[in-house]
C-alpha positions, 0 to 999 in steps of 0.5 A, spaced: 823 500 255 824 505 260 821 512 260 826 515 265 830 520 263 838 518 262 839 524 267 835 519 273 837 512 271 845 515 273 843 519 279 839 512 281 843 507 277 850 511 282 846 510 289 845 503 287 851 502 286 854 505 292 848 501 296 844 507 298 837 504 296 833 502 301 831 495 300 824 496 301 824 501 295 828 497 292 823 491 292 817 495 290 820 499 285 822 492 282 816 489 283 813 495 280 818 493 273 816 486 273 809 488 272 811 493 266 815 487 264 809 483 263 805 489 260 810 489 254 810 483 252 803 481 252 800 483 246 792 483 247 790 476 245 792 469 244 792 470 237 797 475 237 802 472 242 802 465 239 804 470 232 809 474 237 812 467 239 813 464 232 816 470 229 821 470 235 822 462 234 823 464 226 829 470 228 832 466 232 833 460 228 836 464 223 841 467 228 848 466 225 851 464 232 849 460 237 851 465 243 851 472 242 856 475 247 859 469 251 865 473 254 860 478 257 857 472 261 865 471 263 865 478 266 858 478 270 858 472 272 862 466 270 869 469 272 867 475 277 871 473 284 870 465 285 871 466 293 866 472 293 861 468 289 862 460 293 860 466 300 853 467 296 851 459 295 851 454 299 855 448 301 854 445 293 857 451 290 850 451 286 849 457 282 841 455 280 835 454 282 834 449 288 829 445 290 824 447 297 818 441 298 817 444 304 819 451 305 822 449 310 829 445 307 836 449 309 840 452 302 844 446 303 838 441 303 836 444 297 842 444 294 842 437 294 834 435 294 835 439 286 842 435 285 838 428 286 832 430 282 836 430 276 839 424 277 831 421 277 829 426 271 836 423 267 835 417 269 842 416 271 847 410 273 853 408 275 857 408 269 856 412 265 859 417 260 857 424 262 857 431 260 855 437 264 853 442 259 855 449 262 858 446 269 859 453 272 863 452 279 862 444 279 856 443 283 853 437 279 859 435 276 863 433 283 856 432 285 854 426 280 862 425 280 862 422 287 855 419 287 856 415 281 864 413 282 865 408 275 862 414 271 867 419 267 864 426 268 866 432 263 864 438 264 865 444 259 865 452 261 866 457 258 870 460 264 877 458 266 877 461 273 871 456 273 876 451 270 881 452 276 875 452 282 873 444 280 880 442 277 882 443 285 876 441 288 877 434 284 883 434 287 882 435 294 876 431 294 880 425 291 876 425 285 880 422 279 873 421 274 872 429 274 875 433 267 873 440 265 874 443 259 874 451 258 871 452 251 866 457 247 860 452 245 859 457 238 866 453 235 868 448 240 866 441 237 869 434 241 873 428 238 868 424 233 869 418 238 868 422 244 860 421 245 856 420 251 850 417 254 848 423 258 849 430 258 846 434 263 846 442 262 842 446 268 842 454 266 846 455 260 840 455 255 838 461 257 845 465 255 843 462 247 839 464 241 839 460 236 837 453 239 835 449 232 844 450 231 846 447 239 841 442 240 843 439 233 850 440 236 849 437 242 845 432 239 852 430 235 855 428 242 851 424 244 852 415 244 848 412 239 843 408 240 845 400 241 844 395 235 838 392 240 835 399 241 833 400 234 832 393 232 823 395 232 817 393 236 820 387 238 823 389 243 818 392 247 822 391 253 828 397 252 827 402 256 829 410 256 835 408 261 838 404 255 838 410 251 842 416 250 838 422 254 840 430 254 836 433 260 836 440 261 834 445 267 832 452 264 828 458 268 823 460 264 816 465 263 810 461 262 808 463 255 813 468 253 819 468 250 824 473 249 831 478 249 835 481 254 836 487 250 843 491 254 837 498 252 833 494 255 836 496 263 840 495 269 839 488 268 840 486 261 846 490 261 850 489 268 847 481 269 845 478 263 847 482 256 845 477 250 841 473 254 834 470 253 828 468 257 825 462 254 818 460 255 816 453 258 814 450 251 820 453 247 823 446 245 817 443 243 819 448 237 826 445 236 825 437 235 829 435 229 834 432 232 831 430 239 826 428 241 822 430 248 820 425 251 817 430 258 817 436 261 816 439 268 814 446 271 818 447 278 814 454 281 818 461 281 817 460 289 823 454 289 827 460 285 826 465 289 828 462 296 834 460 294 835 467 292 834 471 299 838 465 302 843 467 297 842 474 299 842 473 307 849 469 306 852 475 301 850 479 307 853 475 313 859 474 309 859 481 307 866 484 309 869 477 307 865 478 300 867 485 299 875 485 300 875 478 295 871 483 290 876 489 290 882 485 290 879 481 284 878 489 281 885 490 283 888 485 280 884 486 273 887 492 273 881 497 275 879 500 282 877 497 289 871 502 286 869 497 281 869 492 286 865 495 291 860 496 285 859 490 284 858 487 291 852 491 290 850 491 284 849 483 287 845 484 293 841 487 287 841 483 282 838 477 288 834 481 289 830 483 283 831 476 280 827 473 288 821 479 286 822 476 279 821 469 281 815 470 287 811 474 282 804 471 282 806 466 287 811 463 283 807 462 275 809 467 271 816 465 272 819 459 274 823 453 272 824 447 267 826 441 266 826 437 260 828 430 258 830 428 250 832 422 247 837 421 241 834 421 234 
């Protein structure tokens, strides 16, 4: 909670918002936040913090729905200009965390060497029925569509704009494997025969609450195990590949999980306003329809190169990026003002979540990835 008065947050929140911050008071004032930040949620002791973290478990699993506000997320992200977003990222199109070996890979190496690392991780193969939980503008989706050509790829969204983005991308690729469906994971249920044998969700967790209700859900959409696959012990030879498998990308805080409350901040209330941050080992807490069968933790680092890369390109494609925004206010109705505020609340909100991830050279927040099998 900030002790600033409301008076200053304005004045301060209004400079943001026309770019008058110099950057490297914007960063030591963001690195200085993040400190606070991990101040606010240490409560002393292991003891205290393991109890914390139950407790948190408890609330949310007893949350009525399993997103909070999924239409915000439309409005701060998933639907704002996808011509100004496509200027930020890479080649790919991905709006996540990539993957950076040696420091010294392009955005769109990086792009593509995190794309490939799920296909290892999911143990995908060609073939396969697939879901992209959450496929925001398609990276994955026309990623693993073009790479395994026999599979049949869905992705579901909560945007239609995202829908739009990827139905052309198909189409201009060619690619006849590929179906978005635009849907609210709260209340959308697929088909009792359509099921799958891999279903993929890369940063959509982190927009949920009640993880007990959408991991029993997904699990739903899963493919059975096959009549061999339950046979017994005898059977020593099967393997995870022959099984249906979830794998899920989040980012996450080492050991803490918690709320993005909009009284909270500039963060929760422009960019993430119901969002959650979890912990690393928030799901082993959320097992009863799925198994977890491993885990990985990527440093904060690879999150935060990826986010000054976007930061730079948002910066040369800033003219460009800038006209598409006021024109996507224009036509919702608001003034080229609101579009002109969103370009740099952007450049902010890259920025902020690059001193995030960099902290304490990347081990306070980073990236996780998970593989669960079918019960």
């Amino acid at each position: 909670m900030s002790a600033i008065p409301d008076s200053i947050l304005r004045v301060g929140y209004d400079l943001l918002d026309r770019g008058l911050v110099p950057d490297f008071i914007l960063r030591r004032a963001i690195r200085m936040l993040c400190r606070q930040r991990l101040r606010e949620i240490d409560a002393g002791s292991f003891e205290e913090n393991h109890a914390a973290k139950m407790r948190w478990i408890e609330e949310v699993r007893a949350r009525k729905t399993i997103a909070d506000v999924p239409e915000k997320a439309n409005k701060q992200h998933y639907e704002v200009s996808t011509a100004f977003i496509l200027s930020t990222l890479g080649p790919y199109g991905k709006y996540s965390s990539c993957l950076y070996p040696t420091g010294k890979e392009t955005l769109a190496e990086a792009e593509k060497l995190m794309l490939e690392s799920y296909c290892i991780k999911a143990q995908m193969k060609d073939g396969q029925d697939v879901l992209d939980l959450g496929c925001g503008w398609g990276s994955l989706s026309l990623f693993l569509a073009e790479k395994y050509p026999n599979s049949r790829i869905t992705g579901l969204s909560n945007s239609s704009t995202q829908k739009k983005h990827i139905d052309a991308e198909a189409k201009r690729r060619g690619l006849s494997n590929v179906e978005i469906i635009t849907a609210d994971v709260n209340t959308f249920e697929f088909d009792t025969s359509k099921k799958f044998d891999r279903i993929l969700s890369i940063e959509m967790f982190e927009h949920m609450k009640n993880y007990h209700a959408l991991l029993k859900k997904v699990s739903s959409w899963l493919r059975p195990r096959s009549a061999k696959a339950v046979l017994g012990p005898s059977e020593e030879t099967q393997n995870e590949a022959d099984e249906s498998l979830l794998f899920i990308h989040i980012f996450c805080h080492r050991t803490t999980p918690y709320h993005f409350v909009e009284d909270d901040g500039w963060m929760a209330k422009n960019f993430f306003s119901g969002g959650t941050m979890p912990s690393h080992d928030l799901f082993l807490y959320f097992q009863s329809d799925l198994t977890l069968l491993r885990s990985w933790y990527i440093p904060g680092t690879h999150y935060s190169r990826t986010l000054e890369d976007w930061l730079k390109l948002q910066d040369k494609n800033g003219k460009h990026g800038l006209k598409e925004l006021e024109k996507d206010a224009e036509e919702k109705g608001q003034s080229a003002i609101e579009g002109r505020k969103a370009f740099y609340r952007f450049r902010v909100f890259y920025m902020a979540c690059s001193e995030l991830f960099a902290m304490d050279n990347g081990e306070q927040w980073g990236v996780g990835h998970y593989l669960f099998k079918a019960k």
